[in-house]
C-alpha positions, 0 to 999 in steps of 0.5 A: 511504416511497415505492417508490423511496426503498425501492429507493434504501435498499436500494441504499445498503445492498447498496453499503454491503456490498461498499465495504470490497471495492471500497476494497481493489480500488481501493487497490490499483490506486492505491496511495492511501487518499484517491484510493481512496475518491474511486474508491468513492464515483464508484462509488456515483454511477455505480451511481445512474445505471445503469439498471434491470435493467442489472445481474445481478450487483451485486458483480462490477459494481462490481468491474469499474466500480471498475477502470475508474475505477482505470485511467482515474486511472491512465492520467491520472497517466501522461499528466501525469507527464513523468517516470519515477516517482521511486524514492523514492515510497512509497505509502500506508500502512495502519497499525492497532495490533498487537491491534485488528482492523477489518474494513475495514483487515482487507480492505485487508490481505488476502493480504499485500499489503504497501508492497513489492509496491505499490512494483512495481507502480507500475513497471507501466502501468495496463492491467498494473495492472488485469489483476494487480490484478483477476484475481490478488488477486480472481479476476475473470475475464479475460473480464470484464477484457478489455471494461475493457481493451478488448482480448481475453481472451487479450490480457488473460491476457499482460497479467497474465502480464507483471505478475506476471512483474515483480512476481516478479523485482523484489519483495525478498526477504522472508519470511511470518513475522511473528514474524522480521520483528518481530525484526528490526525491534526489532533495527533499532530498539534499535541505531538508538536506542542508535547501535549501528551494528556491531548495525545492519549485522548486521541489515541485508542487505548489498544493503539498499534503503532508500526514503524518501519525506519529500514534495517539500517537505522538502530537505536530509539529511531529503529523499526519498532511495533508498540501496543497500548496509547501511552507506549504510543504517546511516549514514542510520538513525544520523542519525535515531536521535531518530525511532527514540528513540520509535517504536512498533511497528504494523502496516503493511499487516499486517506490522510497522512503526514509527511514530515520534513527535518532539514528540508528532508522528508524524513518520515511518512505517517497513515492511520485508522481512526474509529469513532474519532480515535486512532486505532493504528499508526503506520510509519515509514522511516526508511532513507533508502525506500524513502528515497524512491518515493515521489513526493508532492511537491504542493503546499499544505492548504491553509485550513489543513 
């Protein structure tokens, strides 16, 4: 092997080190597994074509090269987008099993970012984004934000400041613990399927948020939706009690979640925020086609589920 196709190889494998890190980066500036690996691989092609000696610390560069395509596809989604974000979008979701661990859904999980905190910050605008993304979930410093953003660090440091802000106020309340969480959403899940809707409102916070993202192909009672208030929400999981009849209990983004199946079809993905053991929010994904393109566990449910 030439000098060259040695330096190429070792490049390939320091690269190889740090995607799982570079793909948490840019799911969570873009809030969608697909656009997040085109991100990392316009990483490794932007890596090819720097020059020798132009990088002194490979990790924070391509840290720092990955936010700014982030925020370049950011930028271009609110240049087309002629209308707010709906409020029923759900961003991706990352599913495994509850007793198998994979080290790259592992690093997409990390620090509990979970479908509730990605749905805020869609309502931030992409320079906002970068700044929370970067400096609060990975500890880039703003000095090394601010060339990104083109602005000064201090400009930057307000940015974030902004984000984080948003975030606090606008984020459901939810608990940590996992265990009530999961008792909550096997307590939705037994009254939907039994159609018991007084058990339904109890475990239902009274302001409950309900969004449920089914596509913009799907119309009728089955379309997207956002419904407000625990009897709007229990008449609606009344109606479809058939996906909760065999749903299974996973993990999405390292919280409990149901995915359920009709006619051997994942046809829905389902998180929640519980607080102090009721739900506060339910998050949905119902869209055939990003369905999809998800990769779901193929491992049963444990018996004690």
């Amino acid at each position: 092997m030439t000098a060259v196709g040695e330096d190429q190889e070792r490049l390939a494998r320091s690269f190889e080190e740090h995607r799982a890190h570079l793909k948490a980066v840019a799911y969570r500036m873009l809030g969608s597994l697909a656009e997040a690996e085109d991100a990392v691989q316009e990483a490794w092609l932007r890596l090819g074509r720097a020059k020798p000696g132009e990088i002194d610390n490979l990790g924070g560069w391509l840290t720092t090269v990955t936010g700014r395509i982030c925020l370049d596809l950011l930028r271009s989604r609110t240049a087309r987008r002629e209308q707010p974000m709906d409020d029923t979008f759900v961003p991706d979701p990352v599913i495994r099993p509850l007793s198998r661990v994979d080290p790259e859904q592992e690093a997409l999980e990390a620090d509990s970012v979970g479908i509730a905190l990605l749905v805020v910050m869609e309502t931030l605008d992409p320079d906002e984004r970068l700044a929370f993304v970067l400096h609060d979930m990975f500890a880039v410093p703003f000095d090394d934000i601010a060339p990104v953003l083109e602005r000064t660090p201090a400009a930057t440091r307000q940015l974030a400041s902004r984000a984080r802000r948003r975030v606090r106020e606008t984020a459901p309340p939810s608990d940590a613990d996992a265990t009530r969480q999961r008792q909550a959403l096997d307590a939705f899940r037994a009254a939907a399927r039994t159609g018991d809707f007084e058990a339904l409102l109890a475990v239902l916070h009274p302001d409950v948020v309900l969004r449920a993202d089914a596509g913009a192909l799907v119309q009728g009672v089955a379309g997207s939706k956002r419904l407000q208030g625990a009897r709007s929400v229990a008449e609606s999981a009344m109606l479809f009690s058939r996906f909760n009849a065999t749903a299974r209990m996973v993990l999405v983004n390292g919280a409990p979640g149901l995915v359920g199946v009709v006619d051997g079809r994942v046809g829905s993905v389902l998180t929640a925020t519980v607080h102090e053991g009721r739900i506060t929010a339910l998050y949905i994904l119902a869209d055939p086609e990003r369905l999809r393109g998800l990769a779901f566990p193929d491992e049963e449910e444990p018996r004690n589920a």
